[in-house]
C-alpha positions in Angstrom: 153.7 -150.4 -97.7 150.5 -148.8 -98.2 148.6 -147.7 -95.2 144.4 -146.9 -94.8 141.8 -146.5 -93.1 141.4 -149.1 -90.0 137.4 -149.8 -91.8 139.1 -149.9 -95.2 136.3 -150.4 -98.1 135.7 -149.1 -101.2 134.9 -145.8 -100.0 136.3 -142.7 -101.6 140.1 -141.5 -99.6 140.3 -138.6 -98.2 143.8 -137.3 -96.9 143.7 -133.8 -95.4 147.5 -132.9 -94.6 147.7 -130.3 -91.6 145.8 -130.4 -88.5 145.6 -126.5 -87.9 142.5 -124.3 -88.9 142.2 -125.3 -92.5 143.2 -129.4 -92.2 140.4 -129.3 -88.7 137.5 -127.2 -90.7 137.7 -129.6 -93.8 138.3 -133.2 -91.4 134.7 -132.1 -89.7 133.0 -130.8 -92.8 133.8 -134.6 -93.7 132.5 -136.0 -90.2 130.0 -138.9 -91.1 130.4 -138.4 -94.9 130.4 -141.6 -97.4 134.3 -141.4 -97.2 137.5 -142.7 -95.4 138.9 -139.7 -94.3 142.6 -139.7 -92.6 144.0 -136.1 -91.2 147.7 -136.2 -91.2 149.8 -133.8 -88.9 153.5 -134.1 -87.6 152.4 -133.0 -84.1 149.7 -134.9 -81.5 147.5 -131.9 -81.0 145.8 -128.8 -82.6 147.4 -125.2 -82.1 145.2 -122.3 -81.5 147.9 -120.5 -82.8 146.5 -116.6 -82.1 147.2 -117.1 -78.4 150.9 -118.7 -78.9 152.1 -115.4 -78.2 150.5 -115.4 -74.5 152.9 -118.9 -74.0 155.7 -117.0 -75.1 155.0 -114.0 -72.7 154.6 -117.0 -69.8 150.9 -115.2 -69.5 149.2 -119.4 -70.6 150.7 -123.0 -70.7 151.1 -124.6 -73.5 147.7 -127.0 -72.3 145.8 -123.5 -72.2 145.5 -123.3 -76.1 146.5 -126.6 -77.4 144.2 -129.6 -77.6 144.8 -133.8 -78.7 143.5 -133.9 -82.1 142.6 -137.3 -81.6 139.8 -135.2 -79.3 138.8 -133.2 -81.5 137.9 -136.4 -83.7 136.0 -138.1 -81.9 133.3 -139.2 -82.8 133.2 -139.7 -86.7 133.3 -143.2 -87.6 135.1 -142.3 -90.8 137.7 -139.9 -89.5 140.8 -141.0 -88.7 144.0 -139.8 -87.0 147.8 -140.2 -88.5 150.9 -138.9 -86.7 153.6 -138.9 -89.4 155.6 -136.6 -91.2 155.2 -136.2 -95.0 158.1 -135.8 -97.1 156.1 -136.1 -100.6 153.5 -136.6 -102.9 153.6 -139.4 -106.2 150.9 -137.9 -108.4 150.9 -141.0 -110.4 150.1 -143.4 -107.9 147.8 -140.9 -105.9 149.7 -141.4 -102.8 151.4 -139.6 -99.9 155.0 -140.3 -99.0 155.4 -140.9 -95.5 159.4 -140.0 -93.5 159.1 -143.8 -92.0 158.8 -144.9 -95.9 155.2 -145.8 -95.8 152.4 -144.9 -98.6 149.4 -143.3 -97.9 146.4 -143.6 -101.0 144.6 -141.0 -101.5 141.1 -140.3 -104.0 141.4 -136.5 -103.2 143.7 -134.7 -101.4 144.1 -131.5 -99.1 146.8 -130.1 -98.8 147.1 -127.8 -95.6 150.3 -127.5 -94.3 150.7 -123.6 -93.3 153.9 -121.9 -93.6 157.2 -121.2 -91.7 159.3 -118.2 -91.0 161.1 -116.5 -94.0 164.0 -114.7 -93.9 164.1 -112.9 -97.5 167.2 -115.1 -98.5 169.3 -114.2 -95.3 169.3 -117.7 -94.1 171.6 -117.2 -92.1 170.0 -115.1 -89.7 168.3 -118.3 -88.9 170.4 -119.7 -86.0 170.5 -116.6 -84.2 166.7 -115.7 -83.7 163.9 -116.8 -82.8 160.7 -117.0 -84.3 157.3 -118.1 -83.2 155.4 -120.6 -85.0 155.3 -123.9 -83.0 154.5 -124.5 -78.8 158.3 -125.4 -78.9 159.0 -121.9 -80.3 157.1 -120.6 -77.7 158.4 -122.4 -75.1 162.1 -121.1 -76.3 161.0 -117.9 -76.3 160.0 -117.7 -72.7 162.7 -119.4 -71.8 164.9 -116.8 -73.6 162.9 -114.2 -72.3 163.1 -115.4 -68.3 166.7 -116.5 -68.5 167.9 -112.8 -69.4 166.6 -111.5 -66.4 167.8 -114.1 -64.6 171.4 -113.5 -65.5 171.1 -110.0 -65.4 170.5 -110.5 -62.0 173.9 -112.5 -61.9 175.9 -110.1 -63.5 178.2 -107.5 -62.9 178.7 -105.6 -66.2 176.5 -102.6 -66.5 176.9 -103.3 -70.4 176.1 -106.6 -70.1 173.2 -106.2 -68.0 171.9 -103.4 -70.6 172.4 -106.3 -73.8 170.6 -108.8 -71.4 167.5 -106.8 -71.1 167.2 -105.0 -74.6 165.1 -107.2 -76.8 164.6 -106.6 -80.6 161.3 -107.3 -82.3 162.1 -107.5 -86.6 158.5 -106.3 -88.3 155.3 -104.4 -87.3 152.7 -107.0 -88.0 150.0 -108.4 -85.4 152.2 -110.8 -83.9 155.5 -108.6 -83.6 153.1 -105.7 -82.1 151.7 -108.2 -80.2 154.7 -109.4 -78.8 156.3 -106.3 -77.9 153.4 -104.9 -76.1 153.4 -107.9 -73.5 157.6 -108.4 -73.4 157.2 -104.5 -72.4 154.4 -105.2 -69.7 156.1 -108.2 -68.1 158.9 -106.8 -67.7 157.7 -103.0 -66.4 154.7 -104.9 -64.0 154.7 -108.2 -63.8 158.5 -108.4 -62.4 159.1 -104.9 -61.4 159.2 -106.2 -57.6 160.8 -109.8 -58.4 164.6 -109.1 -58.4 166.7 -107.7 -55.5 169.9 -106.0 -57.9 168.4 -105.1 -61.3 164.9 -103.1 -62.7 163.1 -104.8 -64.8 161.7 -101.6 -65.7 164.7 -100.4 -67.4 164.2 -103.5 -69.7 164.6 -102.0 -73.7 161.8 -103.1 -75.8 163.0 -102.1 -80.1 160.1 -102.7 -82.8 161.4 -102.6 -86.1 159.3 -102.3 -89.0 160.8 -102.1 -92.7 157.5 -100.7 -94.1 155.9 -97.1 -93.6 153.6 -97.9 -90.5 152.4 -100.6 -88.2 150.1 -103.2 -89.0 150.0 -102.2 -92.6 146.8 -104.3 -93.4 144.9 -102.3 -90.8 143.5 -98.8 -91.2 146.1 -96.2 -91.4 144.1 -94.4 -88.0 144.8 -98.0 -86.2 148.3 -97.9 -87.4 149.0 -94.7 -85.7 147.3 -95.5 -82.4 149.4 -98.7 -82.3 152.3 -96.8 -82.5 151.2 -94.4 -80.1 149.8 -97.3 -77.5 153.8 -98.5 -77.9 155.4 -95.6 -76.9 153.4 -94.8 -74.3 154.6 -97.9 -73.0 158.1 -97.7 -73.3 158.5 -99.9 -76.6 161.0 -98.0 -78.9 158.9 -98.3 -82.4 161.4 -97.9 -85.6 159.2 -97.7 -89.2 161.0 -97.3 -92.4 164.1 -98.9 -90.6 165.1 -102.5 -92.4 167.7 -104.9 -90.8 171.3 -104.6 -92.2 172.6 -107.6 -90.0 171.9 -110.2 -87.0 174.9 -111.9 -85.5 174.8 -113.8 -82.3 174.6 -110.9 -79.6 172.9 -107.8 -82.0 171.0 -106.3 -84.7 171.8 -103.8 -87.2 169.0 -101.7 -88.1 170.3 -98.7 -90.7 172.7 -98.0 -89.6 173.2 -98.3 -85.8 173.8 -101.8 -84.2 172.0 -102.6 -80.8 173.0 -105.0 -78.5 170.5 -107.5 -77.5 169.7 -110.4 -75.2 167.5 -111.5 -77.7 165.7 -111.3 -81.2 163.0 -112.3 -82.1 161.7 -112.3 -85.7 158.1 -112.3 -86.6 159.0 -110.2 -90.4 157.7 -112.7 -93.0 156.3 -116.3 -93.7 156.6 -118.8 -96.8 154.5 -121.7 -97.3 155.5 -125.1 -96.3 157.0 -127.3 -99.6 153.8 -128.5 -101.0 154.5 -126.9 -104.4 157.5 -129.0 -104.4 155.8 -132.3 -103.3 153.5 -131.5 -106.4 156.7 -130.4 -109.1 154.8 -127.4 -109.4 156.2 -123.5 -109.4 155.0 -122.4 -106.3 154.0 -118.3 -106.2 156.7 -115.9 -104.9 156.7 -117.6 -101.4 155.7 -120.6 -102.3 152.3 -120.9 -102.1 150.4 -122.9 -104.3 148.5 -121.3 -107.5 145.0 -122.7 -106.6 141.3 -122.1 -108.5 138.3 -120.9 -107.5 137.4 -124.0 -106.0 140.6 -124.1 -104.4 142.1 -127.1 -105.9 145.3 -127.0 -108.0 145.4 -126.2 -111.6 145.6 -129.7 -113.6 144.9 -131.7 -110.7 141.2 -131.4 -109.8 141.5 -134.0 -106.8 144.1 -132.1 -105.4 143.0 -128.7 -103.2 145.6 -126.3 -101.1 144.0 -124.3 -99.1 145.6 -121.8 -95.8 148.8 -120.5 -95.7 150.1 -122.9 -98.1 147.7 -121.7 -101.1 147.9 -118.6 -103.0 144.2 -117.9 -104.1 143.4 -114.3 -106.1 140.9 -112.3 -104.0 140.2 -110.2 -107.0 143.3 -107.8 -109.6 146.5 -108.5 -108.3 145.5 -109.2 -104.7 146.2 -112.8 -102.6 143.9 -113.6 -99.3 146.2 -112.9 -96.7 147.4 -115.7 -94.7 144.9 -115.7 -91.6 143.6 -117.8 -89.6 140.2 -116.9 -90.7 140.7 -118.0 -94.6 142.1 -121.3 -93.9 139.3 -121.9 -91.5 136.7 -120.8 -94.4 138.8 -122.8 -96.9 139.0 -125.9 -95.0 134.8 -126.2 -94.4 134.0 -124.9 -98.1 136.5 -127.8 -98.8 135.2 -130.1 -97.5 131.7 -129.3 -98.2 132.6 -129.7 -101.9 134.0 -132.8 -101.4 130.8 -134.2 -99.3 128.5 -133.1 -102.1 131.1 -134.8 -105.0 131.1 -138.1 -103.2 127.3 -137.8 -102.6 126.6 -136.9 -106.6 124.7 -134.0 -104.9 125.7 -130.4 -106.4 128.7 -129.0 -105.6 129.2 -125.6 -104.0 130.3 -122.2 -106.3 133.3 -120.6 -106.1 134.8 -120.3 -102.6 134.7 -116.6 -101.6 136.2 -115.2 -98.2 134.0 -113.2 -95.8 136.5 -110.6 -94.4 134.7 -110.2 -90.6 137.5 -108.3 -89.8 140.8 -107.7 -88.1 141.9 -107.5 -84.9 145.2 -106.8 -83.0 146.1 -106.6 -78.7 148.4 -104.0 -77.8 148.4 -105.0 -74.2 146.6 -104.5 -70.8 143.0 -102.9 -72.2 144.3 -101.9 -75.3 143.8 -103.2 -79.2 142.6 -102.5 -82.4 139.9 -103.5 -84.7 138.4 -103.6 -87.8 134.9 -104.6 -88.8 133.9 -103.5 -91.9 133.7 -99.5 -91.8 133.4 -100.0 -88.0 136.9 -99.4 -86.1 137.6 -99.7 -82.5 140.4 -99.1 -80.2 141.7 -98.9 -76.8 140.0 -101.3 -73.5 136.7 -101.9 -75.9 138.3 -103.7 -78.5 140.6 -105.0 -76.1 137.1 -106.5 -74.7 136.0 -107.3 -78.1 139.0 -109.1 -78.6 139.2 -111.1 -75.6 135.4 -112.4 -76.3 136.0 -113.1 -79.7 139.2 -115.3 -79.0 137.3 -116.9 -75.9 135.0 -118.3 -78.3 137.4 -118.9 -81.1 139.2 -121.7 -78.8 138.1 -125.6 -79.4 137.0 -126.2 -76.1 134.9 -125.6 -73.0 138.0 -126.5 -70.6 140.6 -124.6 -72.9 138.0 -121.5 -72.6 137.4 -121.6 -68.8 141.6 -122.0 -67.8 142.2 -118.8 -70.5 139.0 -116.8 -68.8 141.1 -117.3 -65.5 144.0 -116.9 -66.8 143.1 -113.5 -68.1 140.9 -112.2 -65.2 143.4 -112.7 -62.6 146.2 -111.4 -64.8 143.9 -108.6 -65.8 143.8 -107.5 -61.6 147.1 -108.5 -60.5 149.3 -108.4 -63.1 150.6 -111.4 -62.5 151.5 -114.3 -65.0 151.2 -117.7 -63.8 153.0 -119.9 -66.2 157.1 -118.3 -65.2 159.1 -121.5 -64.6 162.0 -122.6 -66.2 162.8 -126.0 -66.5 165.3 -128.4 -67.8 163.4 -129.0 -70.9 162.4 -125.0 -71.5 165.8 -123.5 -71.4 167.0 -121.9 -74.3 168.3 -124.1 -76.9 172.3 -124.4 -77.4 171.9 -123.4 -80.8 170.7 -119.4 -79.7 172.4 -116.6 -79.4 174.5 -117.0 -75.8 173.0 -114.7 -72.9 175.7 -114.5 -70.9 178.8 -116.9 -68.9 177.3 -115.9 -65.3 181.0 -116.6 -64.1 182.4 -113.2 -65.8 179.1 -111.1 -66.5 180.6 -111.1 -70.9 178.9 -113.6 -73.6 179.9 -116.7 -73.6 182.1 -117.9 -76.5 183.3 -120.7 -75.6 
């Protein structure tokens, strides 16, 4: 069964798959255009996915930087909003397979699925980590993150206790920096005062990085400040140390194994199947070869853009997967695709404008990049906060994050710590600890 548009005519079919940056930029470069355009996603709602690490630090709610796509669409008369899972694509029939069995037509089709967590082939490291790419992620996190001090509090096993709060962060990108520098701050301010028979401060906070430095796409000065900012705050930061093993209560790093409550792994990303949908090769991760234009070699009416689509910036070099390409992909996309319907001329080449980088450390502290221009410590902290304020999708999601922020900012304090039924951690990770006898629980 084929579905379309709820206006079906003869118009031209659009179907943009992925409602993050890329699939959003392209659906309103399309707003009002001569075509039936249907934006596909898996999920209800758009992620603003630079924040997730503040729900997984209980510092926002889930609410705070997530928002209905159907919202976000409103509207455009031609846009149109499909909750489904895709499992494929038939080239031949220029339609998208659907998991309920349903067919989806298509004229042209974007393809901007983003990527999930790799694990270089160690697979099964899956199961006992856990990574940080979806609100439910997130959610587990801080549920991982709150239970362990809870039980700490439980036990009686010094060792125990010590395994509950050491927490091990596997690479030194933004988001492993990022989330090292907050795990450290809620646990050395935020609940300092909060338990009666343990110290949060004493909480162990391990960054591992395989490569030679921190945030290796930054300037080599920004790399050493983050390492400093760190260790000045009690994270222990490990560079040129790779990851021998992960079992269900540790990590190997080298050569020493550390006990943890938790890991949580943040050390690589591959693209979502697309190349496989299309019975193409995809690049060494998986990402689709695109062109200039950004569609896919022998199939002009097909375009990957985001994480999912490997385009050359220039030699040997790939835009990185940031939010900030997809989002430049996804409007040049779907500006070319306005002017092709139209007959009008269509754009040149896509090119990226870098407008730079930009990492939080924690409380007052970052780093930046803007061109030659590089900033660090409570200004680009400030820079940074402004820049993500403005980044998020709406008024409401900016105002709750500017509260959010301010009051955290002169208390400390983090306003989103409860642990419910459905926030607990998942059966399937690591055990904390059996509360009865203070020792992991393998039962």
């Amino acid at each position: 069964m084929n579905l379309s548009h709820p206006e079906s005519t003869n118009r031209p079919r659009v179907v943009i798959v992925g409602a993050g940056f890329g699939g959003m930029a392209a659906a309103r470069a399309l707003r009002g255009n001569a075509a039936e355009v249907t934006l596909i996603d898996q999920t209800n709602h758009h992620l603003f996915q630079p924040l997730l690490y503040q729900v997984a630090t209980a510092a926002l709610s889930p609410s705070d930087i997530a928002t209905a796509t159907r919202v976000l669409m409103r509207g455009g008369s031609n846009l149109s909003v499909l909750m489904a899972e895709v499992t494929g694509v038939d080239i031949r029939a220029r339609s998208v397979l659907l998991r309920d069995g349903h067919r989806l037509p298509y004229d042209y089709l974007v393809l901007a699925t983003g990527s999930a967590s790799s694990f270089f082939g160690q697979d099964n490291w899956r199961e006992h980590t856990l990574v940080l790419k979806t609100i439910e992620d997130a959610l587990a996190i801080r549920a991982r993150l709150l239970e362990a001090f809870e039980r700490a509090e439980q036990s009686t096993d010094d060792a125990e206790i010590r395994r509950l709060l050491t927490f091990a962060i596997v690479g030194g990108g933004p988001t492993g920096v990022e989330l090292a520098g907050t795990i450290s701050e809620l646990a050395r301010a935020t609940l300092a005062r909060d338990f009666s028979r343990i110290d949060p401060r004493d909480t162990r906070v391990v960054l591992c990085e395989a490569g030679g430095r921190l945030l290796s796409g930054f300037d080599p000065a920004l790399s050493t400040y983050a390492t400093e900012a760190l260790t000045s705050m009690g994270v222990e930061v490990r560079i040129g140390t790779a990851v021998e093993a992960i079992d269900p209560t540790g990590v190997v790093l080298g050569s020493e194994r550390i006990d943890t409550g938790a890991v949580l792994w943040c050390a690589g990303t591959e693209a979502r199947p697309a190349a496989e949908w299309l019975g193409i090769d995809g690049v060494r991760n998986g990402a689709v070869t695109v062109r200039s234009d950004c569609s896919v070699p022998g199939h002009p009416n097909i375009f990957a853009i985001g994480d999912v689509a490997s385009f050359e910036a220039g030699g040997d070099e790939r835009l990185p997967a940031l939010a900030p390409v997809a989002k430049q992909q996804g409007t040049y996309v779907g500006k070319l695709l306005a002017a092709r319907i139209a007959g009008r001329r269509e754009p040149g080449a896509f090119r990226y404008r870098d407008y730079g980088t930009m990492a939080v450390i924690g409380r007052s502290r970052a780093a930046a990049q803007f061109g030659r221009l590089r900033l660090t410590g409570f200004l680009a902290w400030l820079v940074w906060s402004l820049i993500h304020l403005m980044l998020l999708v709406d008024f409401r999601s900016r105002l709750v994050v500017y509260v959010n922020w301010a009051w955290a900012w002169f208390t400390y304090g983090r306003g989103a710590r409860l642990l419910t039924g459905s926030t607990t951690s998942d059966a399937r990770q690591p055990p904390l600890s059996d509360p009865e006898s203070g020792r992991p629980d393998d039962k």
